[in-house]
FIBA-635953 format. One record per atom (N, C-alpha, C, O): z, y, x. Coordinates in steps of 0.02 Angstrom, whole numbers, plus 50000, padded with zeros to 5 digits. Layout:
N
ZYX ...
END
This chain:
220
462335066449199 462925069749229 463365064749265 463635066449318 463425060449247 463935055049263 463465049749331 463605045749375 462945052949304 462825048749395 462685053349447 462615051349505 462595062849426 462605064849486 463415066349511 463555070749552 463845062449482 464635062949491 464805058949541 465305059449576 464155052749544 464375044549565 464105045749642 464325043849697 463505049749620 463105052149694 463525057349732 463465057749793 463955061249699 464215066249750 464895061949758 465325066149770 465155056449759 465755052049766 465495048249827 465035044149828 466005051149895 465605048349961 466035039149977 466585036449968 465425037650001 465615029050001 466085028150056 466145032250102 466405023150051 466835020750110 466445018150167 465915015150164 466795019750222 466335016650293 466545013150313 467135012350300 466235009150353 466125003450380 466985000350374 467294996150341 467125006050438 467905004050468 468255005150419 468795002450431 468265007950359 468915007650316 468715001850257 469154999750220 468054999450252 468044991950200 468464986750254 468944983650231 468314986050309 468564983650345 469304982150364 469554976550372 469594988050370 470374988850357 470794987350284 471374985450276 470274989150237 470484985550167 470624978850159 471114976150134 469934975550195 470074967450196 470464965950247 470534959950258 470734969750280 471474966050330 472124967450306 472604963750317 472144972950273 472614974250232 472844981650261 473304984750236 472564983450302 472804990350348 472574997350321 472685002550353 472274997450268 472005002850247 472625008050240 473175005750225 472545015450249 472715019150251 473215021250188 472925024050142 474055019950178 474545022050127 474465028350111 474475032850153 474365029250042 474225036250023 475015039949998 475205045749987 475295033649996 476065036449968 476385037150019 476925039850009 476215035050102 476585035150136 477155042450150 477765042450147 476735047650164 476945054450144 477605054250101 478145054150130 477555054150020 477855055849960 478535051050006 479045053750028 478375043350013 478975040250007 479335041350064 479925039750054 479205043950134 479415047550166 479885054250173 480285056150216 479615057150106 480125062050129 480755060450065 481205064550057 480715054950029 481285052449982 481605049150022 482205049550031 481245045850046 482085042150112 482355048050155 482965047550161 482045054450192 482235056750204 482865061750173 483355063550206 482745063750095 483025066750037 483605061150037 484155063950040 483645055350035 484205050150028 484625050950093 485195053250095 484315049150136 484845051050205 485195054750197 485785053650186 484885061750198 485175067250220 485755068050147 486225071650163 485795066150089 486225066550035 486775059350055 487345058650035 486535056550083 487305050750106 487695053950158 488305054550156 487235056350214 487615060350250 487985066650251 488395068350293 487775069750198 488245074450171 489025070550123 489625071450134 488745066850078 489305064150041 489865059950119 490435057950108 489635059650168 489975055050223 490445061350258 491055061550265 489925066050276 490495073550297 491005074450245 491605073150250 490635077050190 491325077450141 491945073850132 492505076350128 491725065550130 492415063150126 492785062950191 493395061950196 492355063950241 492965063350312 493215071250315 493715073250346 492745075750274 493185082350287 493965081250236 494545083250241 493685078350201 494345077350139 494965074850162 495505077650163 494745066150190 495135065050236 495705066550285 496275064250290 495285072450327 495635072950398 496095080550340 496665082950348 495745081850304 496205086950271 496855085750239 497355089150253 496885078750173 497465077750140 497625073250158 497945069450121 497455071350229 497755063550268 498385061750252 498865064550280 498485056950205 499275055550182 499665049950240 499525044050245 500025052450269 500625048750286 500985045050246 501015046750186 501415038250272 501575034750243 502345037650213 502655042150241 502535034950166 503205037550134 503755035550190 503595031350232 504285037950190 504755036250229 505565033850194 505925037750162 505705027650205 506595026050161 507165024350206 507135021750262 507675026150171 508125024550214 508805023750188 509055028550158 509185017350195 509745016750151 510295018450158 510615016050204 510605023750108 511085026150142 511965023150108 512545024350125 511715019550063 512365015250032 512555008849996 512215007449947 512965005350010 512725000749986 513624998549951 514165000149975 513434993949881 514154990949849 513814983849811 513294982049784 514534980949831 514554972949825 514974971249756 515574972249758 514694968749698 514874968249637 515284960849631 515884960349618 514894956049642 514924949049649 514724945549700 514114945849705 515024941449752 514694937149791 515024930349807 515494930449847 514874925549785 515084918749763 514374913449773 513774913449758 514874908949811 514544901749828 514754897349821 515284895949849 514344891549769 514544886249757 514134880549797 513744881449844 514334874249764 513984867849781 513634864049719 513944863249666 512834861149728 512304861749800 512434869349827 512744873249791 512164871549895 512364877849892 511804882449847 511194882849844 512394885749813 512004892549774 512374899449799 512994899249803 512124904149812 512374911849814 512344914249735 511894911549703 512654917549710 512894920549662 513144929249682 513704930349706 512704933949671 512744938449713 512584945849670 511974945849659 512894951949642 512674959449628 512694961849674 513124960249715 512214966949687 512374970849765 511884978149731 511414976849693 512044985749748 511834990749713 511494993749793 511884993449841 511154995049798 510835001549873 510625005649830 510345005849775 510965011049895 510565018349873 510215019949923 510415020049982 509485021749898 509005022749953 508655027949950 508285028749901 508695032349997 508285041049997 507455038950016 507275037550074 507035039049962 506295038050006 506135045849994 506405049349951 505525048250051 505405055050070 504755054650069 504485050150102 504335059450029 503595060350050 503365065250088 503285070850065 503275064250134 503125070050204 502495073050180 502285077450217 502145071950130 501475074850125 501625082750093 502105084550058 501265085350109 501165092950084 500525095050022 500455099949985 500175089350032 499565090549980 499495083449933 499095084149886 499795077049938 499795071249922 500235069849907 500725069949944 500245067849839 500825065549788 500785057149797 500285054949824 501305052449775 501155045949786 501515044249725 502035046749704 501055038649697 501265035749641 501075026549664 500615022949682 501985026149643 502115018549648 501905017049569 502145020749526 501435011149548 501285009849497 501765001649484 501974999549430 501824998749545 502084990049535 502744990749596 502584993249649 503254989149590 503694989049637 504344986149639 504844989349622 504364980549658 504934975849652 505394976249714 505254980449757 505914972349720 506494971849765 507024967249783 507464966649741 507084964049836 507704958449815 508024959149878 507784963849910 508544955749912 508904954849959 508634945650002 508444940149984 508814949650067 508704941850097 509314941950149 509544947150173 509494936350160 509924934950243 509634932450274 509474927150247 509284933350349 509104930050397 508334926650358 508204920650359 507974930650333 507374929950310 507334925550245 506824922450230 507984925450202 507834920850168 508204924350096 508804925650090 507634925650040 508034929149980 508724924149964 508814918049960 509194930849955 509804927449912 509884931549845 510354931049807 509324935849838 509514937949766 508724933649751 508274931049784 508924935149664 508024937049620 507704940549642 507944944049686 506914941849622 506314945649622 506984951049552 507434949749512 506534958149582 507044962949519 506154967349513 505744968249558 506134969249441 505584973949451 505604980249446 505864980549391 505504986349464 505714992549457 505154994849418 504574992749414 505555000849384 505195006849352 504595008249371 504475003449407 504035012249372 503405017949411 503785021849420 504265023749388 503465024349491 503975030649505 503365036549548 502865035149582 503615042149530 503075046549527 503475052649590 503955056249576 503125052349660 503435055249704 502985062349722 502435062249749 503215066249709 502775073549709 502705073749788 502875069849833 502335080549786 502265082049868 502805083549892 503255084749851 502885083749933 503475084350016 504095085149961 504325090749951 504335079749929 505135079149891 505315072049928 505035068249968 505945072349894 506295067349918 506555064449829 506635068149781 506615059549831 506775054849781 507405049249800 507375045949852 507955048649752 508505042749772 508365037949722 508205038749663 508475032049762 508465025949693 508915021949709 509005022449770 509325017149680 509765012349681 509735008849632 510145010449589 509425004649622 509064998849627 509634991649647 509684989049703 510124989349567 510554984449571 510124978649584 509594979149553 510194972349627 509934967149598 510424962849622 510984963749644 509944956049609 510664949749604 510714949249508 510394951949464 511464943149509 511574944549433 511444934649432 511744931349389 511094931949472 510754924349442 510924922649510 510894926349559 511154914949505 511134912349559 510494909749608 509974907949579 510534909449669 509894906149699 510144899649741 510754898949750 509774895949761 510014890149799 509584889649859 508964889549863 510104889249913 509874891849974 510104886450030 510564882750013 509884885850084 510004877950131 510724881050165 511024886350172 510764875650176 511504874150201 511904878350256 512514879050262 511264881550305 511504883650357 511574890750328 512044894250346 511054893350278 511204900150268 511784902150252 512074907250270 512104894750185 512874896850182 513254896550208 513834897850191 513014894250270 513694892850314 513914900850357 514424903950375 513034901750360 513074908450395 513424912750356 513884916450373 513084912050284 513724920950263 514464919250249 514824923850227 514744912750260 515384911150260 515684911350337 516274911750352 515204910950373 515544913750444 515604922050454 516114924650475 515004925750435 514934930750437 515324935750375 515374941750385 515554932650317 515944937950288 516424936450294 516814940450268 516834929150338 517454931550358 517664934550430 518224935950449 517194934950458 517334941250519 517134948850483 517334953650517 516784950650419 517024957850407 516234960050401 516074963850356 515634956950458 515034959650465 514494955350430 514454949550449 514014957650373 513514953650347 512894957950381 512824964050377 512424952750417 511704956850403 511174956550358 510904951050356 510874961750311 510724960750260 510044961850259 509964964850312 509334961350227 508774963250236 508704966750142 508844963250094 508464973750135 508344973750071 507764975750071 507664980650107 507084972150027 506574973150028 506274978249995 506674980349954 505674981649993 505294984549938 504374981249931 504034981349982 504184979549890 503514977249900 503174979449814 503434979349758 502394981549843 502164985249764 501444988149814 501234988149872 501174991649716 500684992149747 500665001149745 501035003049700 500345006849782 500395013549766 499875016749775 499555014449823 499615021449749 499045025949755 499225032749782 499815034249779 498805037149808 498905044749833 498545047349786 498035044949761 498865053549771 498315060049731 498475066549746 498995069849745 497655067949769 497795073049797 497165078249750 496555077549745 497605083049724 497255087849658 497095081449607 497495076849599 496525081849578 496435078049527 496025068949543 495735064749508 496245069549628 495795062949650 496565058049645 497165059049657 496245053649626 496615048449660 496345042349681 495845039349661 496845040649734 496395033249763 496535027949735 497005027549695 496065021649755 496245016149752 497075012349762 497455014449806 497215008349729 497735005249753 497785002149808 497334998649830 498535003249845 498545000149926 499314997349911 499764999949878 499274989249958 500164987349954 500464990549993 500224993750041 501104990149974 501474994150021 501874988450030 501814983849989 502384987750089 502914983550087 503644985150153 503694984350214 503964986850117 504554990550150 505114986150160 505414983550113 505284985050232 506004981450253 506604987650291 506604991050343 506994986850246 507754989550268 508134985350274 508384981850230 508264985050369 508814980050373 509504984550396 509484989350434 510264981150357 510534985050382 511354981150395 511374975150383 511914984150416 512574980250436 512954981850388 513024987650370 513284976250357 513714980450287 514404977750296 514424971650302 514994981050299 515564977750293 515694975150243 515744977650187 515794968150264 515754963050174 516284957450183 516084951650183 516884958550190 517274951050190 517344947050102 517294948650043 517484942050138 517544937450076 518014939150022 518604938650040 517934940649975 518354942849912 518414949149906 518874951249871 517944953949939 517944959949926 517384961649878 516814959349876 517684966549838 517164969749781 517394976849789 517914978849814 516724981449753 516534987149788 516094992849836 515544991249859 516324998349845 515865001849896 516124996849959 516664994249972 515444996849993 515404992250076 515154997050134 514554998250144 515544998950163 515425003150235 514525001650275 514414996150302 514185005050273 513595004050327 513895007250401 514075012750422 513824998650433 514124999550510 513615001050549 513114997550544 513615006250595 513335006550670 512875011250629 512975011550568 512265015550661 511895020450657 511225016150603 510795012550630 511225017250534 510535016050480 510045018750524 510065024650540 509325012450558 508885016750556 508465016950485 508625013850434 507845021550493 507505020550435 506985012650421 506915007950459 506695013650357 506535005750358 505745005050389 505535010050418 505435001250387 504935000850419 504404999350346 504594995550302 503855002550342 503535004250302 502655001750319 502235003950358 502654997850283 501894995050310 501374994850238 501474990950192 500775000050239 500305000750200 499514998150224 499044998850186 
END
């Protein structure tokens, strides 16, 4: 039985021993593995529609802040020069999103003059901004002295006795979007509000914001 099995088992010809020993013989899997790359494509390219449909759908815009007050607790300079400085802002940030909530997880804050901090690093709370609300924070810092070069003090001793300080108050952190039960990766954010504050020397208190607040500039 087993050799009329061997006899009806047809031999290879010429041209395909031939193609064996070159290495070209005919892939029998070629088929099968063919249509698995094809099965893979076509499943990346679906997962690729989906997220750009997702995308262009809960496309989050960036948050928007803007300061609308500001009071001067302490501001004192000694020698080497140090600033010695409380200062309180109140700041309206707005989430324009309609489907995307934003959650600040890391988010600190300090003051600078002319690019140069005169308060501490301060660290804030998490703060959890629903869809399309608006949120106020005021956010004291200062409290410790810093030591700062010569010209800066000269500058806010020229500038708070004419009445006008220009002030920079920062925001920098890190925040995620969620939209239904997704949420993304973490992205920095880093927010400059610069603004004009009436600040003469020996004044303590609420401080006038001079000339038209724009909003701050917001970079994610």
């Amino acid at each position: 039985m087993a050799e009329e099995q061997a006899l009806e088992q047809p031999h290879p010809t010429m041209t395909q021993v031939k193609l064996r020993k070159k290495g070209m013989a005919p892939d029998l899997y070629k088929g099968p593995r063919r249509a698995l790359c094809t099965c893979i494509t076509i499943f990346l390219l679906l997962i690729g529609v989906t997220a750009l449909t997702l995308w262009l759908v809960y496309r989050p815009h960036k948050p928007q802040f803007k300061v609308v007050g500001a009071a001067v607790y302490e501001f004192n300079m000694s020698t080497p020069p140090l600033i010695s400085t409380t200062m309180q802002f109140t700041v309206i940030t707005r989430n324009p999103n309609k489907r995307v909530s934003v959650y600040y997880d890391k988010l600190s804050t300090f003051v600078s003059y002319k690019n140069v901090p005169i308060t501490p690093l301060v660290m804030l709370p998490p703060l959890y901004h629903r869809k399309h609300s608006t949120v106020a924070v005021s956010p004291v810092v200062g409290g410790t002295a810093v030591p700062v070069s010569l010209d800066v003090a000269n500058g806010l001793v020229m500038d708070t006795a004419y009445g006008v300080v220009g002030l920079r108050l920062v925001f920098f952190g890190r925040l995620r979007w969620k939209a239904g039960a997704i949420k993304t990766e973490h992205y920095r954010v880093y927010v400059k509000c610069d603004v004009l504050v009436g600040l003469k020397k020996g004044f303590v208190g609420q401080v006038p914001l001079l000339g038209a607040t724009p909003g701050c500039k917001v970079d994610i």
